[in-house]
Structure formats: structure tokens, C-alpha cells
C-alpha angles and dihedrals in degrees: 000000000000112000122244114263080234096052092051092047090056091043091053088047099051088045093057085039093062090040094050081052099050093046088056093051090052088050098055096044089061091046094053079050087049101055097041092051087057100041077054088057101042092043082059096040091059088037093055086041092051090052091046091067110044088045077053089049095049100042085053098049092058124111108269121233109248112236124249111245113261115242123213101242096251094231084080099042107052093034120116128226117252112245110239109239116202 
């Protein structure tokens, strides 16, 4: 026997009905990823941060090295002056 026009169209609704269902399953499935991909990221990137300045603390509160004394390069120093002749 022929189906009724109303029995196909119901059939076609339910079934893009299911379908829209199933799309928005999958959605939110890959959002949920999404944002746990990025909570992941964001976690590593303070923690790096985080890393970044104490490693910046302790490498300030070290001694610092004292300096060499800087010599005059003795060229200049030994080096007449030339008399003006004119």
C-alpha cells in the first residue's frame, strides 16, 4: 500500500529531527573539546608564567659579581702631545 502524504512528511520530520539532534550532540561534544583544550593551554601558560618569575626572583637576589677595574688603554696614556708649529 502508498503511504499517506501525511505519513512521509512525518517520517521526513522525525528524521531531520533526529539528524538536527544528533548535529547538536556532536556540537556540543567539540565545544566541551574546545574548551578543554583551551583550559589545558591556559593552566601551562600560568604555570610557565609563574616559573618564569621566581626563576626572575632568584636570579635577582643573587650576589652580584663585582666589576674589574677598568684600565686606561696605555696608548693614550703615554702618548705625547704633538708641539704646534707655526
Amino acid at each position: 500500500m502508498m503511504k499517506s502524504v501525511k505519513s512521509k512528511a512525518e517520517e521526513k520530520f522525525a528524521q531531520i529531527n533526529q539528524r538536527d539532534k544528533k548535529a547538536a550532540v556532536e556540537k556540543k561534544k567539540a565545544d566541551q573539546e574546545r574548551a578543554e583544550h583551551v583550559q589545558k593551554l591556559r593552566t601551562l601558560r600560568l604555570a610557565k608564567e609563574a616559573s618564569d618569575r621566581e626563576e626572575a626572583a632568584r636570579i635577582k637576589a643573587m650576589p652580584k659579581k663585582p666589576k674589574a677595574a677598568r684600565r686606561k688603554p696605555e696608548a693614550a696614556v703615554t702618548a705625547p702631545a704633538k708641539p704646534e708649529v707655526g
